[in-house]
C-alpha positions in Angstrom: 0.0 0.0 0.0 1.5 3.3 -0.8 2.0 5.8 1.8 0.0 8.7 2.5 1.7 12.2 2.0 1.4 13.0 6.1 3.3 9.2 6.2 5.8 10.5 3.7 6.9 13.9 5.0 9.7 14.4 7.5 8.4 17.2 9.8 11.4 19.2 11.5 10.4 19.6 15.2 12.7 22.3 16.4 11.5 24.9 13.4 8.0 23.6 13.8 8.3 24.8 17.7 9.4 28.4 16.2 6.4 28.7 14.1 4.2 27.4 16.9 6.0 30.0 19.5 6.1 33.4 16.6 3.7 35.8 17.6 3.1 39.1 16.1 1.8 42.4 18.5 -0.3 43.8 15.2 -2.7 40.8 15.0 -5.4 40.2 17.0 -7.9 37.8 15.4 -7.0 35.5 18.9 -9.0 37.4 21.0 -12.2 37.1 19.1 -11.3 33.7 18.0 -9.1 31.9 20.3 -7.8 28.7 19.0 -9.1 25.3 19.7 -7.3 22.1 18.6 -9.5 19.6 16.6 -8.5 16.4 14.9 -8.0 17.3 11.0 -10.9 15.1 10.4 -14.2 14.0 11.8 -14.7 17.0 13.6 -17.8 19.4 14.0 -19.0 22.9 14.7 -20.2 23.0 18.3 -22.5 25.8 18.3 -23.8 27.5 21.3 -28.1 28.8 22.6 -28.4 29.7 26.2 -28.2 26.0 27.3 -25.6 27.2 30.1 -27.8 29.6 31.6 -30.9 28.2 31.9 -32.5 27.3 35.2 -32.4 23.2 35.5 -34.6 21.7 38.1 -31.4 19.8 39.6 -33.5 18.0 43.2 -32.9 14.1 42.3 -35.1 12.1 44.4 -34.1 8.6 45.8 -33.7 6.1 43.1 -34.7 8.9 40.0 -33.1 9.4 37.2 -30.2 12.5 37.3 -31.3 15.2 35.2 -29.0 15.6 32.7 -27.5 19.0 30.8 -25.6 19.1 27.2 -23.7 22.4 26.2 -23.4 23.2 22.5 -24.7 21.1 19.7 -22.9 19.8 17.2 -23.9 21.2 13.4 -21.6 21.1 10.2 -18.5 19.1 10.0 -15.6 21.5 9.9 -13.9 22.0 6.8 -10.7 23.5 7.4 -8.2 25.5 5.0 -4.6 24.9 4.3 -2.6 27.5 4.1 0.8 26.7 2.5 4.4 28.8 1.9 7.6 27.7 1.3 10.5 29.8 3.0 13.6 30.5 1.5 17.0 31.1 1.9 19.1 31.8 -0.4 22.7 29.8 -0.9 24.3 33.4 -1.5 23.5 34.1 2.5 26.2 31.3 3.7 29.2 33.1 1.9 29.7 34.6 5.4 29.7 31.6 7.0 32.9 30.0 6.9 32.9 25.9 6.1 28.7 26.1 6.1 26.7 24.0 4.2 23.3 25.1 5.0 21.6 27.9 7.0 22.4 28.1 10.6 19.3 28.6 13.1 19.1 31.7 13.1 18.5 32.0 8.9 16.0 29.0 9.4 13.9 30.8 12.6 13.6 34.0 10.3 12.7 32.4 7.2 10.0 30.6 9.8 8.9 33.4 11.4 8.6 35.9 8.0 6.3 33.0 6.3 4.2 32.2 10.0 3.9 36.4 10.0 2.5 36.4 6.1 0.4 33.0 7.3 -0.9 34.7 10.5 -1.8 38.1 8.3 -3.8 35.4 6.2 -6.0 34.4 9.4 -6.2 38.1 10.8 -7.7 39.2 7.1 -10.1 35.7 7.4 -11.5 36.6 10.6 -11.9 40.2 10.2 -13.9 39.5 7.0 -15.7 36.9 9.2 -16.0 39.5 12.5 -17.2 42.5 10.2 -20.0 41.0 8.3 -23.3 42.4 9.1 -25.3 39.6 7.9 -23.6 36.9 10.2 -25.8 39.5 12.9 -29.4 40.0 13.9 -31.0 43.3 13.9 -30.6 43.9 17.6 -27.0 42.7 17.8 -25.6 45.6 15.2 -25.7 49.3 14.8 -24.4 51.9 11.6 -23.2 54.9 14.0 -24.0 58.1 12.1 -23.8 62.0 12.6 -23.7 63.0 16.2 -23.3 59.3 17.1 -20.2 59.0 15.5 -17.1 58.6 18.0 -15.4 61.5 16.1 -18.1 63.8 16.6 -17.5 66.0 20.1 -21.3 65.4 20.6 -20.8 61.3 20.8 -21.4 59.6 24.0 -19.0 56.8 23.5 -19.9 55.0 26.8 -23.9 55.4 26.8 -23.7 53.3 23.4 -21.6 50.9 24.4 -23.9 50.0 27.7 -26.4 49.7 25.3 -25.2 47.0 23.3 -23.5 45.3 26.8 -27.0 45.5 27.8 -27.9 43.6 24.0 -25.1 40.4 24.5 -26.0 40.2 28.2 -29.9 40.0 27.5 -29.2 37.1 25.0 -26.1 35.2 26.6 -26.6 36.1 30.1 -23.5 37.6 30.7 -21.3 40.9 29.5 -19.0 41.1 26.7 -15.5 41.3 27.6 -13.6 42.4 24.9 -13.7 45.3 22.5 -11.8 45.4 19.3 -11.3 48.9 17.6 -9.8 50.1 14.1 -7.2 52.0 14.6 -9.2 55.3 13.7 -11.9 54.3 16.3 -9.1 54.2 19.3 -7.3 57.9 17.7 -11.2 59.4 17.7 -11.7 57.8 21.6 -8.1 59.3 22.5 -8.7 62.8 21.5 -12.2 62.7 22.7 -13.7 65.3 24.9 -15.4 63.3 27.1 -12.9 60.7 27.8 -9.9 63.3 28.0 -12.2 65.6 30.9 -12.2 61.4 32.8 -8.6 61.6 32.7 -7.5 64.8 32.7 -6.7 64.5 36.7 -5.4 61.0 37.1 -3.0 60.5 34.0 -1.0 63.0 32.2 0.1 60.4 29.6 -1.7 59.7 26.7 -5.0 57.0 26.2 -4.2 53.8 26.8 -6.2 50.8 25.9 -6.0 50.0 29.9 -8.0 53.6 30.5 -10.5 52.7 27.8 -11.3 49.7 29.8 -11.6 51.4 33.0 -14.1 53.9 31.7 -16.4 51.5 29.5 -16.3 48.5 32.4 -14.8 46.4 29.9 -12.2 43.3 30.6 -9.8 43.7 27.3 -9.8 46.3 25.1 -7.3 45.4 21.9 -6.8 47.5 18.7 -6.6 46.3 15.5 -3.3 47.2 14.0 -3.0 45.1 10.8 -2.7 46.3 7.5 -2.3 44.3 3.7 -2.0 45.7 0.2 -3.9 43.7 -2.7 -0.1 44.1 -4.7 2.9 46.0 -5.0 0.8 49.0 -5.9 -2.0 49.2 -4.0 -2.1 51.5 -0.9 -2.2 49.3 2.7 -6.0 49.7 4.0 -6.8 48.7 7.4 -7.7 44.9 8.0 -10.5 46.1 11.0 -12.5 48.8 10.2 -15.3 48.6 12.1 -16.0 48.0 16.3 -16.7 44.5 17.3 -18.0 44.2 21.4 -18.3 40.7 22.1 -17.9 37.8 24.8 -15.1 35.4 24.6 -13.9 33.2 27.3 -10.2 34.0 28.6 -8.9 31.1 30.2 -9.3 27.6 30.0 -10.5 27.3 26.6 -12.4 24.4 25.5 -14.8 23.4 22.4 -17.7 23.5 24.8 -17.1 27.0 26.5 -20.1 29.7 25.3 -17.7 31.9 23.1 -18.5 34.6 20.2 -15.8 32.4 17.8 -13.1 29.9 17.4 -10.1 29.2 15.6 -10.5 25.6 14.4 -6.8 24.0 14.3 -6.0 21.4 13.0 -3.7 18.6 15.3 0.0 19.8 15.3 -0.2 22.9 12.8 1.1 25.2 11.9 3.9 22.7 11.0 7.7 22.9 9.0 8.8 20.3 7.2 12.5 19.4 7.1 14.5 22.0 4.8 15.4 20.7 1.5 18.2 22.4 -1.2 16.5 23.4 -4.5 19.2 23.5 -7.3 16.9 25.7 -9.3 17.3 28.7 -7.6 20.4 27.7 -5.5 18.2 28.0 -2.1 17.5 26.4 1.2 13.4 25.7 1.0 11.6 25.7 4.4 7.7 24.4 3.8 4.9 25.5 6.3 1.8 24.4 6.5 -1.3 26.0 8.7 -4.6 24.5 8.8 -7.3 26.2 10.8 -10.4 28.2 10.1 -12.0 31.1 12.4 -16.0 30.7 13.0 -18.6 32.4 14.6 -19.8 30.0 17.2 -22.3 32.0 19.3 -23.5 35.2 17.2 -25.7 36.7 20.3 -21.8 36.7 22.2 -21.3 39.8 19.6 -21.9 43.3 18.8 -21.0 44.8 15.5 -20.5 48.6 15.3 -20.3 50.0 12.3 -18.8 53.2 11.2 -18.0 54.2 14.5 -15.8 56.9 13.1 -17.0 59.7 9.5 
């Protein structure tokens, strides 16, 4: 019997730990869709209703059957995407290095790291798209902030908004959002605004921190969006996150059956690097990296979506 490709391939475990351990400050698609660890096959959607806030009639009497309680229920099977870049380092690199004969570490870890940081771009842009989409929300789980609403209009009431739609997740999940991702132009308007600057004008000379806009809008995380991506060499970068996104996402002890607005379906062992191989064709040292996962939405009532928050 022939072996299977996985069978086949020779994965390098000390470059596969660098891709798992890279990290980059500008994305934050993690804390709307922390990852979750599923089997690259067989798996399925575990979507969440208010199954773990109900109220259960729990009194067993002797000899009765214990009333039993299921959180989530399972719907599609999970279909997840392969992402897949070759790193390269060119043989030119080694003339430096005296006796060499292929790239040391340090080569290897950034050739890695600069294809996980184009891979991780990839998911950011995925779950944005997925985050940002007014149809994946109901009518009382969105809002198009206009005119005076706007958070760059001095007349805004950035805080009496945001209770509002606290108010709208907590109503439908039984409990409050806990973390707010803005665009970057959203966080600038919030930091020069009047209302927020008279708050702080006493306590802080420095300027708005993400830690102050948690303070003043009762939230757990606040995180900016920093991520940008240019269609080709000659586009302009636009913003991956341009609208506000208030939602509930547990923050420790993630598991498949924990109430969350999203997760990042990953597949067993990814992202992975296979063992480098020397490509006489262009003279280089090829890295391969592969990265299955896919962001969902798991619990749309865990969400808010604020659009336009800024003119």
């Amino acid at each position: 019997m022939p072996l299977s490709r996985d069978q086949n391939r020779v994965i390098d475990p000390v470059l596969t730990n660098v891709a798992l351990a890279y990290a980059d400050s500008e994305f934050i698609a993690h804390e709307l869709f922390p990852s979750i660890v599923v089997p690259t096959s067989g798996a399925k959607v575990i979507r969440f209703g208010k199954e773990a806030f109900r109220k259960y009639n729990m009194r067993r009497a002797p000899g009765a059957k214990t009333a039993r309680v299921q959180f989530g229920h399972a719907t599609d099977p999970i279909a997840l995407v392969q992402d897949a870049l070759d790193g390269v380092v060119p043989r030119e690199f080694l003339r430096d290095l005296t006796g060499a004969t292929r790239p040391l570490i340090n080569l290897e870890s950034q050739a890695v790291n600069s294809t996980m940081s184009i891979m991780l771009r990839g998911l950011e842009i995925d779950a944005a798209t997925l985050a940002l989409d007014a149809t994946h929300y109901d009518v009382n789980h969105k809002e198009t902030l206009s005119g005076t609403d706007q958070w760059d209009n001095s007349s805004s009431d950035p805080r009496k908004k945001l209770n509002v739609y606290k108010e709208a997740i907590r109503g439908s999940i039984g409990a409050y959002p806990n973390v707010l991702v803005l665009p970057p132009k959203a966080f600038n308007a919030l930091a020069d605004h009047g209302l927020l600057k008279d708050q702080f004008k006493y306590t802080s000379p420095d300027s708005l921190t993400t830690g102050m806009l948690q303070s003043y809008f009762g939230i757990a995380k606040v995180v900016v969006g920093m991520g940008v991506f240019a269609e080709d060499e000659t586009s302009d970068f636009t913003d991956i996150w341009s609208h506000a996104v208030l939602a509930y996402v547990p923050q420790m002890g993630q598991t498949i059956q924990r109430p969350s607005f999203g997760y990042n379906y990953v597949g067993e062992g990814m992202p992975l690097v296979e063992e480098a191989w020397f490509d006489k064709g262009v003279k280089s040292w090829i890295y391969p990296v592969e990265f299955e996962r896919r962001p969902i939405i798991t619990g749309q009532s865990a969400g808010f979506l604020i659009q336009n928050p800024t003119s």
